[in-house]
C-alpha positions as CSV (number, residue, x, y, z in Angstrom):
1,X,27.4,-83.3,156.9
2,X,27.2,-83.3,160.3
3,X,24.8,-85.7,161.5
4,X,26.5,-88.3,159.1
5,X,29.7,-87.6,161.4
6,X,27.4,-87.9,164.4
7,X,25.7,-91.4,162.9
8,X,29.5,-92.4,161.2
9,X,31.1,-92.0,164.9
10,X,28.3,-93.7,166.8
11,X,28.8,-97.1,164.4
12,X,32.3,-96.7,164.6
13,X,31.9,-96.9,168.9
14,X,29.3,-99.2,168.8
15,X,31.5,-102.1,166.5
16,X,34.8,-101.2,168.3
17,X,32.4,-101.7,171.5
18,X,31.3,-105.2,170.4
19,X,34.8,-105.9,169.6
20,X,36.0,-105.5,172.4
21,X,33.3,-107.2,174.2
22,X,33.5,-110.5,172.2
23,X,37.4,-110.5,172.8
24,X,37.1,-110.3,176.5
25,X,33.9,-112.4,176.7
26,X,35.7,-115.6,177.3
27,X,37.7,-114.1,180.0
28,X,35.2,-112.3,182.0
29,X,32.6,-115.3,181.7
30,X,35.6,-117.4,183.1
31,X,36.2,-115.3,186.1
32,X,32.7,-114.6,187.2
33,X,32.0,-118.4,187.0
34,X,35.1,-118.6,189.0
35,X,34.2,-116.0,192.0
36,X,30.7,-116.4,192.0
37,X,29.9,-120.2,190.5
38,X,26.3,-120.0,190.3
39,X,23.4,-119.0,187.6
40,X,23.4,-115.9,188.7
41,X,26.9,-115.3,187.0
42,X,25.4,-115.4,183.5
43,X,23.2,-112.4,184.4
44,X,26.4,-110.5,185.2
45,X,28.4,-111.3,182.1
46,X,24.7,-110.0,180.2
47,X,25.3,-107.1,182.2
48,X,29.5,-106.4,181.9
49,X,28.4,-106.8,178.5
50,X,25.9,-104.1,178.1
51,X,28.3,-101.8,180.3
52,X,30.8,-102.4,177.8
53,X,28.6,-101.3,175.3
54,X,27.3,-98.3,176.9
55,X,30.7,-97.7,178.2
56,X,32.3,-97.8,175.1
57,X,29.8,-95.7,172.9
58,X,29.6,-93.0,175.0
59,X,33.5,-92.7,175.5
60,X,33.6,-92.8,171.8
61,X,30.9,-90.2,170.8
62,X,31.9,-87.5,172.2
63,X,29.1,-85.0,171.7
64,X,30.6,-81.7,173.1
65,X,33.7,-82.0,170.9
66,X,31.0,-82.9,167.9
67,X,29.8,-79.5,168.4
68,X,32.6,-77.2,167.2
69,X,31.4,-78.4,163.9
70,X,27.6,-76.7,164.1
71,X,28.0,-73.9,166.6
72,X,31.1,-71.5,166.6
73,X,33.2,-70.8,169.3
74,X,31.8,-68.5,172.6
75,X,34.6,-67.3,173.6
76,X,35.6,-65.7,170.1
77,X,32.8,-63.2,168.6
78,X,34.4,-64.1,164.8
79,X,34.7,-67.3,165.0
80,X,33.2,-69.4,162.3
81,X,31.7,-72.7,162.1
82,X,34.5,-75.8,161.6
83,X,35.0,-77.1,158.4
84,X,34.2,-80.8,157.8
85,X,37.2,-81.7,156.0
86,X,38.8,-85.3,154.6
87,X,41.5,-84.8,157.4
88,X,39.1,-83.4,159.9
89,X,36.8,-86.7,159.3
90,X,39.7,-89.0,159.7
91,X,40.9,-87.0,163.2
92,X,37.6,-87.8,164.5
93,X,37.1,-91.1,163.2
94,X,40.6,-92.3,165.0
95,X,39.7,-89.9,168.1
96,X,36.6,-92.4,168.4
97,X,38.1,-95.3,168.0
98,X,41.1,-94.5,170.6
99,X,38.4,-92.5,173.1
100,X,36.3,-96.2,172.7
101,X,38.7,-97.9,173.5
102,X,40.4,-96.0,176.4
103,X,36.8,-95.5,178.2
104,X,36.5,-99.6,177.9
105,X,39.7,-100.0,179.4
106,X,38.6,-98.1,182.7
107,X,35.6,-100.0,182.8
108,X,37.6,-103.5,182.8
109,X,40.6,-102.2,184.9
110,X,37.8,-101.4,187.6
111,X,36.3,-104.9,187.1
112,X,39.4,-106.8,186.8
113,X,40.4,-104.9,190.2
114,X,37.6,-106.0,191.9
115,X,37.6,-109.4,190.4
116,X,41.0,-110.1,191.9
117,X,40.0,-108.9,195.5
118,X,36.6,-111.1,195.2
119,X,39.0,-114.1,193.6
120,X,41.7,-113.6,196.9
121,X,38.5,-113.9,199.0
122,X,37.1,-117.2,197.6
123,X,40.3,-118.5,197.3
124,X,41.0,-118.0,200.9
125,X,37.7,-119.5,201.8
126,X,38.6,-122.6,200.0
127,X,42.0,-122.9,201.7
128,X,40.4,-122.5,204.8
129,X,37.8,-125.4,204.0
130,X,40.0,-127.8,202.5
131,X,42.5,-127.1,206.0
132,X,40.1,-128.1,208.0
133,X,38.8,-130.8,206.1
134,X,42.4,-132.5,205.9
135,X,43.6,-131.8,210.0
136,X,43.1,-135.3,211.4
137,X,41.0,-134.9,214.6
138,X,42.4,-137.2,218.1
């Protein structure tokens, strides 16, 4: 029973993980082609991709909480092995899908953070070339 939760949980994280990425895809793609504007930007979004991913699956399998289920508790010398219940399945199938999601929101936060600083600092740039572009010169 267990590794089917342990298999169940890692598809679960993996299509949250892809859902999330495809919903922001169009919004980070737009950014970095903002703030950086060159081919290079394509290999980024591959790789915000695949941190999403990775990001997002390993939030959402949470392998040390998976393990009250096949060993019993340390601390307690009568403890017995967790029962794999209908309710118990669905706890850890929403845990996954909120733990997913909430490690994926960290990961963007961080970029989006760091996005707006790099966009301030282009955007500066540009106001600084266009200036002295447009001062007429005696």
């Amino acid at each position: 029973m267990f590794p089917t939760l342990l298999l169940v949980t890692f598809l679960v994280a993996l299509a949250v993980s892809t859902a999330t990425a495809l919903v922001f895809a169009r919004s980070i793609k737009g950014i970095l082609n903002r703030i950086i504007a060159d081919e290079i930007s394509a290999a980024w979004f591959r790789y915000l991709n695949f941190a999403i991913l990775v990001v997002g699956v390993s939030a959402g399998v949470r392998i040390y909480a998976l393990e009250r289920y096949v060993t019993p508790s340390r601390d307690d010398k009568d403890a017995k092995i967790i029962e794999l219940t209908n309710d118990r399945w669905l706890l850890e199938l929403y845990r996954t899908v909120i733990e997913t999601l909430q490690g994926i929101a960290w990961l963007l936060l961080v970029f989006f953070a760091f996005a707006l600083i790099a966009y301030v600092i282009v955007r500066s740039g540009e106001l600084k070339r266009k200036s002295a572009h447009e001062t007429p010169k005696p």
